[in-house]
C-alpha positions in Angstrom: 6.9 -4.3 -0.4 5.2 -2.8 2.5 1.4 -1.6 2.3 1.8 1.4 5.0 4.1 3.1 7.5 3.0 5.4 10.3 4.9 8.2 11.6 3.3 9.5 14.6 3.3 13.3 15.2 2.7 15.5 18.1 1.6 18.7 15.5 -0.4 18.1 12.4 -0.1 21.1 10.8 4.2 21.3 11.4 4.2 17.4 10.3 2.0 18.8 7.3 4.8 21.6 6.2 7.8 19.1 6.5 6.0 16.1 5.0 4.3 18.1 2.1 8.2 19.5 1.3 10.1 16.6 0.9 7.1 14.3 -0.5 6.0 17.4 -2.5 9.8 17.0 -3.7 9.5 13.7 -5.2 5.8 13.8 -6.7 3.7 12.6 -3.8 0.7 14.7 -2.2 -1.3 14.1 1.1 -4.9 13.0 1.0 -7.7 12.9 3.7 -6.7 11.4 6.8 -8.1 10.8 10.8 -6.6 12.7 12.9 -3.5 13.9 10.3 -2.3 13.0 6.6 -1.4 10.6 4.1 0.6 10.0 1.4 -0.8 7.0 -0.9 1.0 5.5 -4.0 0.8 2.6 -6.0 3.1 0.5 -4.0 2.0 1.9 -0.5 1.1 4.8 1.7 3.1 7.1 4.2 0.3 8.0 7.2 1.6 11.3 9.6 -0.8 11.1 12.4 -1.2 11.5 16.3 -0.4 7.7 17.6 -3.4 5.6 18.1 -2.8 5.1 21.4 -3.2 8.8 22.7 0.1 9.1 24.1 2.5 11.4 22.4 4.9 10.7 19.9 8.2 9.6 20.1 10.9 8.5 17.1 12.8 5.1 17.1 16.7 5.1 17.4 18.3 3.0 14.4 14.6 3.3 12.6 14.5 4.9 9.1 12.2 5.1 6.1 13.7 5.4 2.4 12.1 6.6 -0.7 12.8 6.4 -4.0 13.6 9.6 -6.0 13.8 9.3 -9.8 16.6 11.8 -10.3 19.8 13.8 -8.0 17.9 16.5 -8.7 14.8 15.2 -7.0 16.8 13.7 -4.0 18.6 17.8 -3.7 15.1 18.6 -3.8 13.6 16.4 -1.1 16.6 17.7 1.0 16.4 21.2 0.5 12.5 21.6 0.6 12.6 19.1 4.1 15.1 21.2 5.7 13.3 24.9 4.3 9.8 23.7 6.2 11.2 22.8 9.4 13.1 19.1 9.2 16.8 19.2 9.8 20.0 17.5 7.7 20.9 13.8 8.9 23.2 13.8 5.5 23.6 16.3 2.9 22.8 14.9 -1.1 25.7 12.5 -2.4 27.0 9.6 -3.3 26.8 6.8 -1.0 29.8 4.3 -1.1 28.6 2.1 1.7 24.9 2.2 -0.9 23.9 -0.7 -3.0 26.0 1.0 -6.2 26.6 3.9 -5.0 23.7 5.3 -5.0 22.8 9.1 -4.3 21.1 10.1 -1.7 20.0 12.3 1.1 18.8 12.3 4.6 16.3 14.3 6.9 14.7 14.2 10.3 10.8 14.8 10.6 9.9 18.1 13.1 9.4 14.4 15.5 12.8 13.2 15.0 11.8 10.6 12.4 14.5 10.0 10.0 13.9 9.4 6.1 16.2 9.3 2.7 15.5 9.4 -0.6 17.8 7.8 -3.2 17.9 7.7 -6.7 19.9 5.2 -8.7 23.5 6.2 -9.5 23.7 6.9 -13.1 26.9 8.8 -13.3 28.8 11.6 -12.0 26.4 14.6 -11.0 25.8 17.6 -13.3 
């Protein structure tokens, strides 16, 4: 659906440590990149660089990127890893009632203040 997203940072190598975590998390690995990283997949690519424009970065109110995890354990994962290299907790792994199904998910802010989820399709209680 999309073919990129840019989330400017203001430090590569903390935007590396947060963004290698929770990507890491869910099977995705940076490659090569001006001026920072990015994350390609079939369907798309995540780009963590300084803005274009020189001036710093700053994060969008009401703005955030979702991923797709293939499992609860992957979405824990993205969480726990995110928050372990420097992101912080916008929404702890579970359920989401207000979700298309119910899905389960998490949320995270960036070391920038981005905010991100990964959810995974509910098939059934946890554990």
């Amino acid at each position: 659906m999309f073919t990129h997203v840019y989330f400017g940072t203001n430090d590569i190598e903390k935007a590396r440590a947060f963004w290698d975590a929770a990507l890491g998390a869910l099977g995705y690995s940076a490659a090569p990149y001006p001026n920072g990283l990015i994350y390609p997949s079939a369907s798309g690519a995540v780009v963590v660089a300084k803005p274009a424009d020189g001036a710093p970065a700053t994060w969008a109110n009401g703005h955030t990127l979702g991923f797709a995890a293939k499992s609860y354990a992957e979405v824990d994962a993205f969480h726990d890893n995110g928050v372990a290299a420097g992101g912080t907790s916008e929404g702890a792994p579970g359920f989401r009632a207000n979700s298309p199904g119910n899905m389960y998910g998490a949320y995270l802010r960036d070391p920038d203040g981005n905010k991100i989820c990964a959810y995974a399709p509910n098939v059934g209680p946890k554990d």
